[in-house]
C-alpha positions in Angstrom: 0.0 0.0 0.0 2.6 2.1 0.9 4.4 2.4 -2.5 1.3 2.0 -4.5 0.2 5.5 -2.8 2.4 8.1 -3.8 2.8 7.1 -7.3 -1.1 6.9 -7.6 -1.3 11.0 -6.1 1.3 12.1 -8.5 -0.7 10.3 -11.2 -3.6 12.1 -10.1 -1.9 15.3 -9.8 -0.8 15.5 -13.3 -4.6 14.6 -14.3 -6.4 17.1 -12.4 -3.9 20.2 -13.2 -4.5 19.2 -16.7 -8.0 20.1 -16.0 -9.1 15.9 -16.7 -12.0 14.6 -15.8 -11.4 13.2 -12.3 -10.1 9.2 -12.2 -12.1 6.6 -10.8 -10.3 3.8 -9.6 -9.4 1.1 -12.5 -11.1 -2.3 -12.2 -12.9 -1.5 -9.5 -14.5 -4.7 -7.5 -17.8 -4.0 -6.0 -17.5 -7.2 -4.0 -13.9 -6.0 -2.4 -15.5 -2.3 -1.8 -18.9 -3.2 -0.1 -19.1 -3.2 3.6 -18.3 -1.1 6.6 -15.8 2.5 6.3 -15.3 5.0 8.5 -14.9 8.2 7.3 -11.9 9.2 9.0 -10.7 12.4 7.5 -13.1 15.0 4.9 -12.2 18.3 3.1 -14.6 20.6 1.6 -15.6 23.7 0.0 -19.2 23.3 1.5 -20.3 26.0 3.4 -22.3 23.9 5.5 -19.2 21.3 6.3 -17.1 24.2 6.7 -19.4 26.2 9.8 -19.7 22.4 11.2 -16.0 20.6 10.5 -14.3 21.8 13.8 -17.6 19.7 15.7 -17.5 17.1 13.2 -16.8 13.3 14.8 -16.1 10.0 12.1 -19.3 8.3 11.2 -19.5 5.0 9.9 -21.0 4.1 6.5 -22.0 0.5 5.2 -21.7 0.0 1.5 -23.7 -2.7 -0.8 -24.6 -2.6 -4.1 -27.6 -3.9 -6.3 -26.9 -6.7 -9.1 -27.5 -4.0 -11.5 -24.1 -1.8 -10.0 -26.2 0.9 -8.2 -24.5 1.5 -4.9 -26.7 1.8 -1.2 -24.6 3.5 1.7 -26.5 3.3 4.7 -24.5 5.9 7.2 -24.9 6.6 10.6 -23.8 10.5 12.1 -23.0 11.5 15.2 -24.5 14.6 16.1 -24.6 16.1 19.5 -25.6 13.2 21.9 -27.2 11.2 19.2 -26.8 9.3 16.1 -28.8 9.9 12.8 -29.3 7.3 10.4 -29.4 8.2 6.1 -29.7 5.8 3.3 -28.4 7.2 0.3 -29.2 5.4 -3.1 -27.0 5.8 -6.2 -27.1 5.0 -9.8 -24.3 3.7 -11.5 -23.1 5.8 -14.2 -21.7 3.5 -17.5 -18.5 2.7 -14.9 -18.5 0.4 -11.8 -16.7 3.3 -8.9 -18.6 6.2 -10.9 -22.1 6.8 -9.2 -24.9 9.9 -9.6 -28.0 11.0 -7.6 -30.5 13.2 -7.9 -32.4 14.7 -4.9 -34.5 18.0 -4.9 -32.4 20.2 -7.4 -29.3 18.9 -6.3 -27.2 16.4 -8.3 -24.3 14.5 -6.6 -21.1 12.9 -8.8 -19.4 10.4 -6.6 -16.2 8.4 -7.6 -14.1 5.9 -5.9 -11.0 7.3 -6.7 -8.6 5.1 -5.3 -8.8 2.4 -3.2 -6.7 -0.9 -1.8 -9.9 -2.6 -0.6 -8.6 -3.6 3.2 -7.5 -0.6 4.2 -9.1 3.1 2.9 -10.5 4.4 -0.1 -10.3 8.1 -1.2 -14.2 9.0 -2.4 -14.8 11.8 -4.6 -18.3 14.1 -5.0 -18.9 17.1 -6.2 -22.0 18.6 -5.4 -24.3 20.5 -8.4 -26.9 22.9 -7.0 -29.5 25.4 -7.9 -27.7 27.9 -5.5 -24.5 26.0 -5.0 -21.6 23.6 -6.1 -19.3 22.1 -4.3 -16.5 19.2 -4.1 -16.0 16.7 -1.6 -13.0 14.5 -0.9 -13.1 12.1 1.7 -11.1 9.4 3.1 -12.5 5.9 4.1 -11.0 3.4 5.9 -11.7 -0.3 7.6 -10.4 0.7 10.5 -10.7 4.3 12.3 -6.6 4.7 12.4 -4.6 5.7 9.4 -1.1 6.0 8.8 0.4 9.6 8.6 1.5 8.6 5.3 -2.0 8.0 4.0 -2.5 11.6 5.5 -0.1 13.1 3.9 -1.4 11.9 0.3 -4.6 12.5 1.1 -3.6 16.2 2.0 -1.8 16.4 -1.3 -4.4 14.9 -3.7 -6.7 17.7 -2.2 -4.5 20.1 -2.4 -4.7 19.5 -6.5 -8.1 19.7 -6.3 -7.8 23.2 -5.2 -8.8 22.4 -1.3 -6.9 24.2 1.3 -5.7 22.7 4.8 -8.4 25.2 6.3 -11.2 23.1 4.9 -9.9 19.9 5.7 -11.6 18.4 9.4 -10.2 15.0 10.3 -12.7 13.2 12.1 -12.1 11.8 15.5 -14.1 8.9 17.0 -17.5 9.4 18.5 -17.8 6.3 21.1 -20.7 5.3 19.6 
């Protein structure tokens, strides 16, 4: 995973500040993706994220998928002194990783952009509104912890996507 990393964000570097279309992850294995992630780390150009980030605790999302590709991700947030529950539903778009949605005005791209399958995935959406757009990176993993290294790409992958450090929140552990 390690060395597979950094060669994958300078790929992805070059892409993006060529103004390409942003990568979803090759071959990507709906079987190997589906099941539990925590979202351990998020940046964001989102107003909303950015008022709440500093407040913001990891949640936990459960991922399946239909036998036609479209993805479910049943998440659960901690906010305040409870949890809420959402079920999001997406349609696959022509490319297994590459999903779209379409709830009151407001269309959402997500992409898998890279992933190792046991240990994180880096999940792309950009967010098309009547009133708003916005992008999204965040960064899954099986288990809450994740290396500095994984960080550290993370950061930098953002970084290209024109996110700054001040919009980035990573997400401690609720306890729930």
């Amino acid at each position: 995973m390690a060395a597979v990393l950094p060669s994958l964000v300078l790929a992805l570097l070059c892409l993006l500040q060529a103004g390409a279309e942003v990568p979803v992850q090759p071959n990507f294995d709906t079987e190997k993706f589906a099941g539990t992630w925590h979202v351990s780390a998020a940046v964001s150009n989102c107003p909303v994220f950015l008022r709440m980030k500093d407040s913001m605790k990891s949640s936990v999302a459960t991922i399946s998928f239909t036998p036609e590709g479209h993805m479910t991700m049943e998440a659960v947030f901690p906010v305040q002194e409870e949890c809420q529950k959402v079920k999001m539903q997406f349609q696959q778009s022509g490319q297994a990783g590459h999903y779209t949605s379409t709830e009151k005005q407001e269309k959402k791209d997500v992409r898998v952009v890279d992933t190792d399958y046991e240990h994180y995935a880096i999940v792309y959406t950009l967010r098309d509104g009547d009133q708003e757009h916005s992008t999204t990176l965040q960064l899954y993993t099986r288990e809450h912890d994740m290396s500095p290294h994984l960080l550290q790409s993370f950061k930098e992958l953002s970084h290209s996507m024109g996110l700054t450090e001040d919009m980035l929140a990573i997400l401690p552990q609720s306890g729930e």
